[in-house]
ROLUM-446591 format. One record per residue (C-alpha): x, y, z. Coordinates in steps of 0.1 Angstrom, whole numbers. Each point is the difference from the previous one (the first is absolute). Layout:
% residues N
<node <X; Y; Z>>,
...
//
This chain:
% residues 303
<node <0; 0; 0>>,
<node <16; 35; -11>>,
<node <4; 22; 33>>,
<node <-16; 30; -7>>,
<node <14; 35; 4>>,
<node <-7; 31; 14>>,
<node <-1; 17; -37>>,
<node <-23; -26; -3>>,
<node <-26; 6; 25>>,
<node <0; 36; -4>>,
<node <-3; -7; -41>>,
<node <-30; -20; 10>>,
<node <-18; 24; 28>>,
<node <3; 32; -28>>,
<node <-8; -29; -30>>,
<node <-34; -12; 22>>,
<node <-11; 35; 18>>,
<node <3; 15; -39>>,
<node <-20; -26; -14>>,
<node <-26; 2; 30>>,
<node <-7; 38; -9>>,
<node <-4; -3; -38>>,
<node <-23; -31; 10>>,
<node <-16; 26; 20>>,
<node <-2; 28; -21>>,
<node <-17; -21; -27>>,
<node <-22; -19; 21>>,
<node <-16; 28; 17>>,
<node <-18; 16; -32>>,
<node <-18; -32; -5>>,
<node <-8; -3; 40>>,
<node <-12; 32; 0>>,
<node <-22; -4; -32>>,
<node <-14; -27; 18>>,
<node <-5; 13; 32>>,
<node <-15; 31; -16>>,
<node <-29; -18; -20>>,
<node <-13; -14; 28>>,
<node <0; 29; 24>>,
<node <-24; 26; 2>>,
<node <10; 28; -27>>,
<node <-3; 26; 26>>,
<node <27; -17; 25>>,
<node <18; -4; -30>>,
<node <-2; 34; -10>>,
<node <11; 8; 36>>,
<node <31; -21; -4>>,
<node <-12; -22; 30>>,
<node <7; -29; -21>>,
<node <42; -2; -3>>,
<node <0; -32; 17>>,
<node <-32; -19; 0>>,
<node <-35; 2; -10>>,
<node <-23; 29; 20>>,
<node <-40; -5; -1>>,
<node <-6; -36; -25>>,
<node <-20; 9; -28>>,
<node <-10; -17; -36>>,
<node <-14; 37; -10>>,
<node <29; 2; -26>>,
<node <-4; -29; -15>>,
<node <-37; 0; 0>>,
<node <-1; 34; -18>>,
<node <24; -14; -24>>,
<node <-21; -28; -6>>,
<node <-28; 13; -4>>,
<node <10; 12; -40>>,
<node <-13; -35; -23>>,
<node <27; 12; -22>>,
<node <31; -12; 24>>,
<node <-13; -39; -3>>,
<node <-1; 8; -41>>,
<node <35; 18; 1>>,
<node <12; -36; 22>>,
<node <-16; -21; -30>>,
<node <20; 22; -27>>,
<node <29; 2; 18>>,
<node <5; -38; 5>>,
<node <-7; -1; -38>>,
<node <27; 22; -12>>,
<node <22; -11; 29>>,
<node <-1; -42; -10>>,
<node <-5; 0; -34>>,
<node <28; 31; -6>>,
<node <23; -15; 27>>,
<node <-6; -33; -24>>,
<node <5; 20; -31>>,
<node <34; 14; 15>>,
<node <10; -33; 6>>,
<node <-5; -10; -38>>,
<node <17; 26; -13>>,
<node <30; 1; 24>>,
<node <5; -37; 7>>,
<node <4; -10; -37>>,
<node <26; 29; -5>>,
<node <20; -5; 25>>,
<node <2; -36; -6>>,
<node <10; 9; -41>>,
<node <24; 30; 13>>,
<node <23; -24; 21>>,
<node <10; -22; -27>>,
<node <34; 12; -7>>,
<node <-1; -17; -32>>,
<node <-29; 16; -12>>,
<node <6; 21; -33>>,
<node <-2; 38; 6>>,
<node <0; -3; 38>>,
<node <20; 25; 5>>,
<node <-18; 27; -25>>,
<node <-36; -11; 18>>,
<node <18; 8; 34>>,
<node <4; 33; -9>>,
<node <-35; 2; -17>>,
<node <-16; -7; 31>>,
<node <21; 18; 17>>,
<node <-6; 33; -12>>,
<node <-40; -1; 3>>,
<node <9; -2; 37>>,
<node <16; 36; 0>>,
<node <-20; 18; -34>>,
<node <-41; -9; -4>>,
<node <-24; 19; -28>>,
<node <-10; 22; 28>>,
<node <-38; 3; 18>>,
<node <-21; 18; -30>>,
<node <20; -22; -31>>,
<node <-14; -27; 22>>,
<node <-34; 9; 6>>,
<node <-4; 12; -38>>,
<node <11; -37; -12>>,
<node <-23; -16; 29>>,
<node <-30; 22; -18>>,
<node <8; -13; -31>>,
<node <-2; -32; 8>>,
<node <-33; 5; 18>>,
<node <13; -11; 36>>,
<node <-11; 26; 17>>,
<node <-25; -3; 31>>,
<node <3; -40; -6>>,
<node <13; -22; 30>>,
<node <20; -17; -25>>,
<node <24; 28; -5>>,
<node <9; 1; 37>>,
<node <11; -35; -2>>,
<node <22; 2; -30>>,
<node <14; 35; 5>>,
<node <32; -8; 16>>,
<node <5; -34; -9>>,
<node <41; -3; 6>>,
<node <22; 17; 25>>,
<node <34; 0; -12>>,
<node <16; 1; 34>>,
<node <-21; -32; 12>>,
<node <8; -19; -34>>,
<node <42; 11; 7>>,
<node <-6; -14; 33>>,
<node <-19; -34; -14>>,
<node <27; -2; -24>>,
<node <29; -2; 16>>,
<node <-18; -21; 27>>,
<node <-4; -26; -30>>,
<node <36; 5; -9>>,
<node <17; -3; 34>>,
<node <-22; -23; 20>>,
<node <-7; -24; -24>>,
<node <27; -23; -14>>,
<node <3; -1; -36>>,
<node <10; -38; 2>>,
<node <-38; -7; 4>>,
<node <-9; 19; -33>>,
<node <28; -26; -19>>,
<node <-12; -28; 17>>,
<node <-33; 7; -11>>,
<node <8; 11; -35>>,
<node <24; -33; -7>>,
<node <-36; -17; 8>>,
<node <-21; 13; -22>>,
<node <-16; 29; 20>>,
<node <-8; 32; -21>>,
<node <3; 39; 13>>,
<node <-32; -2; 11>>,
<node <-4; -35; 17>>,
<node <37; 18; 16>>,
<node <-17; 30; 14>>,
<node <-34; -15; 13>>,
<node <18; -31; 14>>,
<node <33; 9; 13>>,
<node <-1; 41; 4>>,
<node <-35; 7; 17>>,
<node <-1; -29; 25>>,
<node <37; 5; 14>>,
<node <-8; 42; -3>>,
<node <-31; 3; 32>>,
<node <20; 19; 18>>,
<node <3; 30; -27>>,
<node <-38; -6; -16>>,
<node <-11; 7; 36>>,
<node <20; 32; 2>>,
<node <-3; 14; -30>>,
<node <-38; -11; 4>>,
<node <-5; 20; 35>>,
<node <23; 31; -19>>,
<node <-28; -1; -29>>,
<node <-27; -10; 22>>,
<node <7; 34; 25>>,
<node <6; 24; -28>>,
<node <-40; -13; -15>>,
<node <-10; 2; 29>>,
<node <7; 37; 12>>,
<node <-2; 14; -37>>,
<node <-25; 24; -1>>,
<node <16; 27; -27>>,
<node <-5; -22; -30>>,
<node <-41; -8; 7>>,
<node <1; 39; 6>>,
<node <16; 8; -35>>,
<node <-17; -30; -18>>,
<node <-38; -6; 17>>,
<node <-25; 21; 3>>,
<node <-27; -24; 9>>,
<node <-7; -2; 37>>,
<node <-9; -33; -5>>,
<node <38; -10; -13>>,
<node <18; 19; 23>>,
<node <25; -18; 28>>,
<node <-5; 1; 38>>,
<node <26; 30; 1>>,
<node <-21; 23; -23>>,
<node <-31; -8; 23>>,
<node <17; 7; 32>>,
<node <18; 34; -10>>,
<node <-34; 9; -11>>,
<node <-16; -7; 33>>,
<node <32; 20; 17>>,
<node <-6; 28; -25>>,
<node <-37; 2; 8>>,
<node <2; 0; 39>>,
<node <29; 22; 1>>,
<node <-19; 23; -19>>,
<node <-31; -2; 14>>,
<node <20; 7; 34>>,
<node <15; 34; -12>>,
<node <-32; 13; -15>>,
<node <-17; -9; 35>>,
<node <27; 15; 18>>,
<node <-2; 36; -19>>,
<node <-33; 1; 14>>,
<node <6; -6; 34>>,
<node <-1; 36; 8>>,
<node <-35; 5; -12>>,
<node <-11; -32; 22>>,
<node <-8; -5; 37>>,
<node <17; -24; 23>>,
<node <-23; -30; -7>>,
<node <12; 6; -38>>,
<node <37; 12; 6>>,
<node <1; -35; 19>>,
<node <-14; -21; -27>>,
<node <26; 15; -27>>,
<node <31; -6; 23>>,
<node <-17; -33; 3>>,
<node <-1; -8; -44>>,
<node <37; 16; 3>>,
<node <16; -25; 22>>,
<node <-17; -29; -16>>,
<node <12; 15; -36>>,
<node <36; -6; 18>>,
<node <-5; -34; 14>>,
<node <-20; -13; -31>>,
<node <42; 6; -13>>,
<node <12; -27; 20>>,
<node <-28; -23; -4>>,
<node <2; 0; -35>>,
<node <39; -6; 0>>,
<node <-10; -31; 17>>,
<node <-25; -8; -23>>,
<node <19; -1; -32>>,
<node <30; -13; 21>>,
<node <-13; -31; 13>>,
<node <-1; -31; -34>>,
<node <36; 13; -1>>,
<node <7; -5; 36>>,
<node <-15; -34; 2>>,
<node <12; -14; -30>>,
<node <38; 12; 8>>,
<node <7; -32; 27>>,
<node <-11; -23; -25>>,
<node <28; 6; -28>>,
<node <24; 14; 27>>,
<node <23; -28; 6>>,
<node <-1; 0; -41>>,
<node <9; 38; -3>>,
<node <27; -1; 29>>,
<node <14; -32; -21>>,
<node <2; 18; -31>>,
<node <15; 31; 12>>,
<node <27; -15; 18>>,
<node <11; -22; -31>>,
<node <0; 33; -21>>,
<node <21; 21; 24>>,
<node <25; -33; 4>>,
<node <3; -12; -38>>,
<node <-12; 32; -19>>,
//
């Protein structure tokens, strides 16, 4: 056993009591949020709820609720989030697969190809303009082919099929017969979990929390994504809130009461809703954890 030093144990103290306080500091924002939606907005808004929750209430979530369009924006946003996560997969798989064949003809000139969409695109209104042409706009469709491929997540499938998989399989297959294709669906995809499930959950997030495409593309309420529906809601109370407020000077108490009342519920409708369109993503997470840690660490070891 290697006697440990003094350097050592002072290396480790600083090392652990660092890493405690970043755990802190990012912990604590979600806490709070938490804390905060189920506390009444008022002791909220009196900042009586730092450390736990003050006066249990569902009045936040209940008002939130109460809109039929948030269960519609769930249904759409597990749409585009499955089938476009699925779509991603398609598009970057395949590629990444074709791009890590170092005997592939060109490789080097596709490489670069790819690589300079990542850095220059056509720009927002070239896009729209071509999206109108084609007669894609305000249909669900285009949210889940917009965005097909990520360029940094099929560099980091790539070179996960280029380091973590030993090309000895792919000759040993090839002397028996099998074809690219019987290669990639046989040998690449069920030795390559660990980076499907990352690159999944990296596709999965970004579908999930897009709301700036539905807002460029959709202008049917019916199509839009959970995001749209809840900054709506926000929007509306926060402005019904300030109108009321204006007015407070022209009300008696009884009144002046009931608009500081719609004012703190505005603010702790905010933290309900982060919860809201927080929580699939927060349940699914443990599921394809020990998958993403897995595929991380054998990126940042062989990449």
């Amino acid at each position: 056993m290697v006697k440990r030093t003094r350097a050592d144990v002072i290396f480790d103290t600083i090392n652990v009591a660092l890493m405690v306080i970043i755990l802190i500091i990012v912990i604590y924002p979600l806490y709070f949020t938490l804390i905060a939606s189920f506390s009444d907005p008022t002791q909220v808004s009196l900042g009586n709820t730092a450390l736990w929750i003050k006066d249990f209430t569902l009045e936040p979530y209940a008002n939130v609720f109460k809109n039929s369009d948030i269960w519609l924006g769930y249904r759409n946003t597990i749409f585009y989030t499955v089938f476009g996560t699925c779509w991603n997969l398609l598009l970057t798989l395949p590629t990444a697969y074709v791009l890590s064949k170092k005997d592939l003809p060109g490789r080097s000139g596709l490489s670069w190809y790819f690589l300079f969409t990542m850095y220059f695109s056509g720009g927002l209104i070239p896009t729209y303009l071509t999206v109108l042409k084609l007669g894609l706009v305000n249909r669900p469709v285009t949210i889940v082919i917009l965005g097909g491929l990520s360029i940094y997540n099929m560099i980091v499938s790539r070179i996960y099929f280029q380091n973590s998989i030993p090309n000895e399989l792919y000759e040993a297959a090839k002397i028996d017969g099998a074809s690219d294709f019987c290669q990639f669906f046989r040998i690449a995809l069920p030795l390559s979990a660990p980076i499907i499930a990352v690159i999944a959950l990296y596709y999965g997030v970004g579908r999930w929390n897009d709301y700036f495409t539905a807002l460029i593309y959709l202008n049917d309420n019916k199509y839009v994504p959970l995001q749209i529906v809840l900054r709506n809601i926000l929007i509306q109370n926060q402005g019904m809130s300030n109108m009321l407020t204006q007015e407070q000077l022209m009300a008696n108490e009884e009144m002046r009461e009931y608009y500081d009342r719609m004012k703190h519920m505005a603010e702790g409708m905010k933290y309900s809703i982060i919860y809201i369109a927080s929580a699939p993503l927060l349940i699914a997470y443990p599921f394809v954890q020990k998958y993403f840690v897995k595929g991380v660490m054998i990126g940042s070891l062989k990449g």
